[in-house]
C-alpha positions as CSV (number, residue, x, y, z in Angstrom):
1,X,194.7,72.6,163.4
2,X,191.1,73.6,162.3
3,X,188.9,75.2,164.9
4,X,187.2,72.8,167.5
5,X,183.8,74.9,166.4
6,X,184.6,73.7,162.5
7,X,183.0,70.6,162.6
8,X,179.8,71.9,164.5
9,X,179.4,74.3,162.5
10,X,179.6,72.3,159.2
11,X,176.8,69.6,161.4
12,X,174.4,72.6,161.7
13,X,175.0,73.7,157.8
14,X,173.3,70.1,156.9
15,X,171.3,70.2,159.1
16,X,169.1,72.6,157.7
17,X,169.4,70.6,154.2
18,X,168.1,67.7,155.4
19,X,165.4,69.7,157.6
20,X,164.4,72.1,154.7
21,X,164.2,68.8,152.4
22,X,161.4,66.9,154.3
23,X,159.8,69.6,157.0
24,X,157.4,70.5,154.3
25,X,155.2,66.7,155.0
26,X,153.2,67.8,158.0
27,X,152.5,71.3,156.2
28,X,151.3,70.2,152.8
29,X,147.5,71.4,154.0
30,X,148.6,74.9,155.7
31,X,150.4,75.6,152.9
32,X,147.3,74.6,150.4
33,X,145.3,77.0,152.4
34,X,147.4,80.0,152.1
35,X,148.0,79.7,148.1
36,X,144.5,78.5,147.9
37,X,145.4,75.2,146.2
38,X,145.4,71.6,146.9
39,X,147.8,70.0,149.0
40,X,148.7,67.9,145.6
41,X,150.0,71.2,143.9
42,X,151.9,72.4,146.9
43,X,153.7,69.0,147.1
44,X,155.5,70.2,143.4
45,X,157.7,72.4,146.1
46,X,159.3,69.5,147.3
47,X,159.7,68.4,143.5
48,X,161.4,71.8,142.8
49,X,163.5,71.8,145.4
50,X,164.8,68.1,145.1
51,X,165.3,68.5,141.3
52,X,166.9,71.5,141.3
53,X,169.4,70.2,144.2
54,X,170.0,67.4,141.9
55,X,170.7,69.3,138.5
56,X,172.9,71.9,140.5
57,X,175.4,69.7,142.5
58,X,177.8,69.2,140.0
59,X,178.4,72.5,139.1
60,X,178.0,73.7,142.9
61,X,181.0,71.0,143.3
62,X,182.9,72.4,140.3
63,X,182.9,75.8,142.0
64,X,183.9,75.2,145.0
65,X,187.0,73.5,143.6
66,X,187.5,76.5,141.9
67,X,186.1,79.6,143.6
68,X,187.0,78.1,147.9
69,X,185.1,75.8,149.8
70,X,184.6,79.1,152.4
71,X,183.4,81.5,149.9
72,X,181.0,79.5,148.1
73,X,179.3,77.3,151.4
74,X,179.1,81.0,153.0
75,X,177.6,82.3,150.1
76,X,175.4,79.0,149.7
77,X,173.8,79.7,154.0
78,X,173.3,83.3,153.0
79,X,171.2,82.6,150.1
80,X,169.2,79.5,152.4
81,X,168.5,82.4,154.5
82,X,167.4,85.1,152.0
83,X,165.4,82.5,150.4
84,X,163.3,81.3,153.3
85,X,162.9,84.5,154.6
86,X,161.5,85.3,151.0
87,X,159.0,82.3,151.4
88,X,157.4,83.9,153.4
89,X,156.2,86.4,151.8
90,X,155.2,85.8,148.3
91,X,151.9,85.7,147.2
92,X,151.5,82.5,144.8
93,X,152.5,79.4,145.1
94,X,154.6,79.6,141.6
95,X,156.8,82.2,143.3
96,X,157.3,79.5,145.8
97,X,158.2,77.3,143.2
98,X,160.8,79.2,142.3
99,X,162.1,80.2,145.3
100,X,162.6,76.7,146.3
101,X,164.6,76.6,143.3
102,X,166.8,78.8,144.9
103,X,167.0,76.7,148.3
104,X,168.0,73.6,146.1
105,X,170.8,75.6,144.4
106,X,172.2,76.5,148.0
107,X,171.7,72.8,149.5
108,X,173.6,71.1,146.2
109,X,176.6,73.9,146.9
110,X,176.2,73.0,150.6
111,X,176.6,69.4,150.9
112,X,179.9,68.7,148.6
113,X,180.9,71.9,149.7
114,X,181.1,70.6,153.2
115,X,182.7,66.9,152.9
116,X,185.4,68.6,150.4
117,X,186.2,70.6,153.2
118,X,186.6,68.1,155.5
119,X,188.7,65.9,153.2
120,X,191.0,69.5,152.5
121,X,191.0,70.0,156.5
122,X,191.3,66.6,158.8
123,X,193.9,64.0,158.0
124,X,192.6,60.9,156.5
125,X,192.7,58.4,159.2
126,X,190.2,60.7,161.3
127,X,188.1,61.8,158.1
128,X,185.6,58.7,158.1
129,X,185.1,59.7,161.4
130,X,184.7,63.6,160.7
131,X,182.4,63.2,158.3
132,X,180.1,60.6,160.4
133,X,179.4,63.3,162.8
134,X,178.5,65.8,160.4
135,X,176.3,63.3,158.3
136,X,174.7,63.0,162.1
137,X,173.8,66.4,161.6
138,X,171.9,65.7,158.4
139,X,170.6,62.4,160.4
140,X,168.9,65.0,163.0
141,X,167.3,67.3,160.4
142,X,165.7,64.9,158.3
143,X,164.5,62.5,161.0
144,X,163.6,66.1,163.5
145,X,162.8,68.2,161.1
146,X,159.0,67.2,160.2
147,X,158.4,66.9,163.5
148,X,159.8,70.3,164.5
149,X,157.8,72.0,161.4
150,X,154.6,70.4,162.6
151,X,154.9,71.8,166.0
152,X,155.9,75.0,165.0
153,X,153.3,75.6,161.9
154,X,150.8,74.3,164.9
155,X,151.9,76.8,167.1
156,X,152.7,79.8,165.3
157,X,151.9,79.2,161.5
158,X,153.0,77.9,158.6
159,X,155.8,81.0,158.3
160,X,157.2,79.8,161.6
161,X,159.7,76.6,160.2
162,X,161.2,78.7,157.5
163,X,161.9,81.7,159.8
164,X,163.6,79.3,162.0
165,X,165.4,77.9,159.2
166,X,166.6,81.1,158.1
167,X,167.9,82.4,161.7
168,X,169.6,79.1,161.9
169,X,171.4,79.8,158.3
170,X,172.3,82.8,159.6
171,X,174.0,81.6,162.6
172,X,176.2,79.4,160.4
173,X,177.2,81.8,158.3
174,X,178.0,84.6,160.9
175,X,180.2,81.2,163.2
176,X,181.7,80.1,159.8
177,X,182.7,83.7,158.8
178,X,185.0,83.2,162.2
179,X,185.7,79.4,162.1
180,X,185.8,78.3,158.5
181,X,189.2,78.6,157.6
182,X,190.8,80.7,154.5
183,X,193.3,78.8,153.5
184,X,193.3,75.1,152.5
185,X,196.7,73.3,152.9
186,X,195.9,69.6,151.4
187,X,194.3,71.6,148.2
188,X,197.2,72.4,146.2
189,X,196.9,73.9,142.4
190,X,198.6,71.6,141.0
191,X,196.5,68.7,142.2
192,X,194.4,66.8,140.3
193,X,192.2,63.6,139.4
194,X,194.8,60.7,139.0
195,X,195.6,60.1,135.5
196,X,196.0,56.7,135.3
197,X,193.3,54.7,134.1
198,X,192.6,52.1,136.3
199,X,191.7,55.2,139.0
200,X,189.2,57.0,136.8
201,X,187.8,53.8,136.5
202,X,187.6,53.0,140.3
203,X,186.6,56.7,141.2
204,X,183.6,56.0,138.7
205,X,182.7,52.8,139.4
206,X,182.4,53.8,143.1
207,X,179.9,56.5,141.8
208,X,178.0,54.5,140.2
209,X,178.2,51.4,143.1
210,X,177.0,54.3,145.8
211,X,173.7,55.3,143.6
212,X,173.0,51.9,143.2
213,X,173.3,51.0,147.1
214,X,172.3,54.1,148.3
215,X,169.5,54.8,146.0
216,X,167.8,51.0,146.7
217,X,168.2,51.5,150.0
218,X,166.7,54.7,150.5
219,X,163.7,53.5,148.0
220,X,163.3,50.2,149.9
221,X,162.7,52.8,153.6
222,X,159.5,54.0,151.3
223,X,158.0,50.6,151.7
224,X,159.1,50.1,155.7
225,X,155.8,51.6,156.9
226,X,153.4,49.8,154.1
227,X,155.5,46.3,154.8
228,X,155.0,46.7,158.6
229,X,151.3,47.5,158.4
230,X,150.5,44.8,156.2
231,X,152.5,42.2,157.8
232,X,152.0,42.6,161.7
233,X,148.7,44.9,161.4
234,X,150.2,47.5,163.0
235,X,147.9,50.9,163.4
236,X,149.2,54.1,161.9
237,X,150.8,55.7,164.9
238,X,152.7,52.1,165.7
239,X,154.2,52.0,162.6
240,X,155.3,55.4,162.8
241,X,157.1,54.3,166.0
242,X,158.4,51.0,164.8
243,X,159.9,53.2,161.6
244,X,161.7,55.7,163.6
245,X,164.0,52.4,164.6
246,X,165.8,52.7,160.7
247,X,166.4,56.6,161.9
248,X,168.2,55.5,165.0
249,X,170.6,53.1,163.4
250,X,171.3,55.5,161.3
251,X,172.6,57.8,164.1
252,X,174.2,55.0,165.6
253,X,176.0,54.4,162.1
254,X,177.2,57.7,161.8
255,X,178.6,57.9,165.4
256,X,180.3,54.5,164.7
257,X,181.7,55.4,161.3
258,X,185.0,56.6,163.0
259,X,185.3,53.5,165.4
260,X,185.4,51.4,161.9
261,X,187.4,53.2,160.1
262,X,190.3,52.6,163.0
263,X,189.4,49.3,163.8
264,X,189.7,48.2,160.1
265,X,192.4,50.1,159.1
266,X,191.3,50.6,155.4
267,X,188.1,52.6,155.3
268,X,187.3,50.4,151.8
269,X,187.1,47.5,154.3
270,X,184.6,49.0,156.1
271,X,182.6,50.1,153.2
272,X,182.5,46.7,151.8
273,X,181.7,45.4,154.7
274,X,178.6,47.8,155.4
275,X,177.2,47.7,152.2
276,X,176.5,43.8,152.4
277,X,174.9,44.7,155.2
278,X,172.8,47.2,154.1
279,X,171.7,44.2,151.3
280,X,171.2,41.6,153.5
281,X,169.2,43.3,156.2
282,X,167.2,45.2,153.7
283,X,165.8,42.0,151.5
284,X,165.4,39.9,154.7
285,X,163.1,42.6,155.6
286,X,161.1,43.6,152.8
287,X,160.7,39.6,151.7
288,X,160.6,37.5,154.8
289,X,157.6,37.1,157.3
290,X,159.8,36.7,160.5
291,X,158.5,37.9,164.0
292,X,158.5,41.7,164.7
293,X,160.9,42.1,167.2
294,X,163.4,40.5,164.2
295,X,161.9,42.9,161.5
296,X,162.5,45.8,164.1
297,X,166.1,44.3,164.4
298,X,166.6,44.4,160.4
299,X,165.3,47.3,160.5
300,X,168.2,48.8,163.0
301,X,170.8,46.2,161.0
302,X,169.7,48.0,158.1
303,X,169.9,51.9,159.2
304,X,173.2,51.1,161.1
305,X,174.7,50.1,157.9
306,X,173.3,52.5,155.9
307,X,175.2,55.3,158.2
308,X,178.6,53.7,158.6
309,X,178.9,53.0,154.5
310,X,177.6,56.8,153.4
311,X,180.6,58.3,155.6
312,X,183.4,55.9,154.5
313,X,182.5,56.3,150.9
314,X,182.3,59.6,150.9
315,X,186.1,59.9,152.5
316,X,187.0,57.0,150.2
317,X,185.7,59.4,146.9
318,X,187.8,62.4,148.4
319,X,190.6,60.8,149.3
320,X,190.7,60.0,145.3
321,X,189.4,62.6,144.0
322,X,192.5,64.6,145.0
323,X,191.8,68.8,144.3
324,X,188.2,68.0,142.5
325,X,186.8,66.4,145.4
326,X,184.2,68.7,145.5
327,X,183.0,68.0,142.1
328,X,183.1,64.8,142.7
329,X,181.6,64.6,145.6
330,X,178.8,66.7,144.2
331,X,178.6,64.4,140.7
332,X,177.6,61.8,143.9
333,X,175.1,63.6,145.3
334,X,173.6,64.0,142.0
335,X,173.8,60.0,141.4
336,X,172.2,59.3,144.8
337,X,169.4,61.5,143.9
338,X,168.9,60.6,140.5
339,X,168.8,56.8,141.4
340,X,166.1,57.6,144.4
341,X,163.9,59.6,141.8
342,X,164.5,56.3,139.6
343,X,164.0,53.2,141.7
344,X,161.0,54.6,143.7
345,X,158.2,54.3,140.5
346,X,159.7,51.2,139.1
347,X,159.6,49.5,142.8
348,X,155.7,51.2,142.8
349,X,155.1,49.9,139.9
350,X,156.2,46.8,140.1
351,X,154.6,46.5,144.1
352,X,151.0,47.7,143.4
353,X,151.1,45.1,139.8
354,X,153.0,41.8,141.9
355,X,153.1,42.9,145.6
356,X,155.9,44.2,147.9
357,X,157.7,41.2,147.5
358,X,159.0,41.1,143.6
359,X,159.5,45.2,144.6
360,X,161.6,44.2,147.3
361,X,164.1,41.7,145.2
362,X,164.7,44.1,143.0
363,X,165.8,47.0,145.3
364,X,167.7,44.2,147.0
365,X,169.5,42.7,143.9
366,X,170.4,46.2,142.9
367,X,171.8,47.2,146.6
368,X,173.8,44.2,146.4
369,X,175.2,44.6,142.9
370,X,176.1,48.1,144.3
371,X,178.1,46.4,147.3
372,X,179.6,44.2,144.7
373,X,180.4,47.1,142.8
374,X,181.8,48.6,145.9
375,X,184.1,45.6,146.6
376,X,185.1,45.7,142.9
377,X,186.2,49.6,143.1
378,X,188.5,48.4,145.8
379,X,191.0,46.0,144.0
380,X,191.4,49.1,141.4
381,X,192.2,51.0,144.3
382,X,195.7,52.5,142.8
């Protein structure tokens, strides 16, 4: 039986990814002011980090297949905290840079790192479930963390967030030194990716259906706030408010992710299932002038979703990925990424040349094709 601190512990870990990923919005200007640069070329240390999280996961995954999912996520909060610590003292904002570099190296070992873990640790029937109330964990840094930063560069400085950041990193590793177990008994040696066709096919094809419905949705959030402003001339500080709805179904998602993954039996169900959700909800939104309190409820519709699919698929992907989970898990995060950094300038694009609403179709009609994808992956389910 893992430790009944495991699971916390892993929810802090990602925590701090998804709070070290988007604190840095409100501090763009402090920042500018203490490398004496524009907030423009300070925002290239949210590029670094992002692409060097993306080009890293894969291998990160890989290692931790090989090298233990305890050595290498132990290793990964050691160096979060070394390397925000370090932020705060160089001098130029290209030592920054590469710094960051550093933190995006530790988040892509982190994330895979700790799904593959759970997969190893807690029986499938209870893994959908697990892994919701990590992924909550992520929820609360990225939806906190700006927030947080804000207050705390406000009232102590711009050094203040990372400090925090690395104390926090520190309590994880120093808990997970005592909690995070040695030994892994579903990993065996001998264990592998299923050699029979029709599952490399499924395992890839649900790859490539999670970018495509995780990525549109995701892209399509980035037009919430300009959609809602436009449409119901909403002020800046309402729309904030009226955004922060996709954030709670999110949470809501992730705490439900167990509850349909019993209730269905077949966590494939459930991912089916959420995805056309996510596809429906998210074009109704972005293309149809209904009343607010409905766009507030697609909204929710769509967040909710959003946070029951990301933790089935994930156990679906390491329930099939047998003892390289954690590369394939990572090879995922990589996809997700890579189909964000994608879709968001071709849905620009294609909003600021024929409006939101073309923009919108197309993020929809490619979430959809990834739910159909989704659906797809299931009847090659070996």
């Amino acid at each position: 039986m893992p430790s009944p601190f495991l699971l916390p512990v892993l929810a802090l870990a990602v925590c701090m990814v998804g709070a070290a990923e988007f604190m840095l919005a409100p501090m763009l200007a402090p920042l500018a002011s203490a490398f004496n640069t524009s907030p423009a070329h300070v925002s290239g240390l949210v590029s670094a980090y992002a692409f060097s999280y993306a080009a890293a996961a894969p291998l990160m995954g890989w290692l931790s297949d090989r090298a233990g999912r305890r050595r290498v996520l132990l290793a990964a909060m050691l160096l979060f905290a070394m390397d925000s610590i370090a932020l705060t003292l160089v001098p130029t904002l290209q030592a920054a840079m590469a710094l960051r570099i550093l933190g995006g190296l530790a988040a892509a070992a982190t994330i895979p790192t700790v799904f593959a873990l759970i997969a190893d640790r807690i029986p499938p029937a209870r893994q959908a479930g697990a892994m919701g109330g990590v992924m909550l964990g992520m929820t609360a840094g990225i939806a906190a963390g700006p927030a947080v930063a804000g207050l705390l560069a406000e009232a102590w400085g711009w050094r203040a967030p990372f400090l925090v950041i690395a104390v926090s990193c520190l309590a994880v590793f120093a808990t997970g030194w005592h909690v995070i177990p040695r030994a892994l008994p579903y990993a065996r040696a001998a264990e592998s990716l299923p050699s029979n066709e029709k599952a490399y096919a499924g395992i890839f094809l649900l790859l490539f259906a999670k970018g495509a419905w995780n990525g549109s949705a995701v892209a399509g959030y980035v037009f919430a706030g300009e959609v809602l402003r436009m449409r119901y001339q909403l002020e800046v500080g309402a729309v904030g408010i009226a955004v922060s709805v996709f954030g709670v179904g999110l949470g809501i998602g992730n705490m439900l992710a167990g509850y349909c993954s019993r209730r269905y039996q077949r966590q494939e169900n459930t991912l089916v299932a959420a995805t056309m959700v996510v596809a429906a909800s998210m074009t109704l939104f972005l293309t149809t002038a209904v009343g607010l309190p409905a766009a507030l409820g697609c909204l929710l519709a769509w967040g909710t979703a959003l946070g029951i699919a990301a933790p089935a698929s994930t156990a679906i992907l390491a329930q099939r990925a047998g003892a390289n989970k954690g590369k394939v898990l990572a090879v995922s995060e990589s996809l997700n990424n890579v189909a964000v950094l994608m879709l968001l300038p071709v849905a620009a694009s294609a909003s600021a040349t024929d409006g939101v609403t073309p923009a919108a179709a197309l993020l929809g009609g490619i979430c959809l094709a990834g739910a159909i994808g989704s659906a797809t992956a299931r009847r090659r389910e070996v």
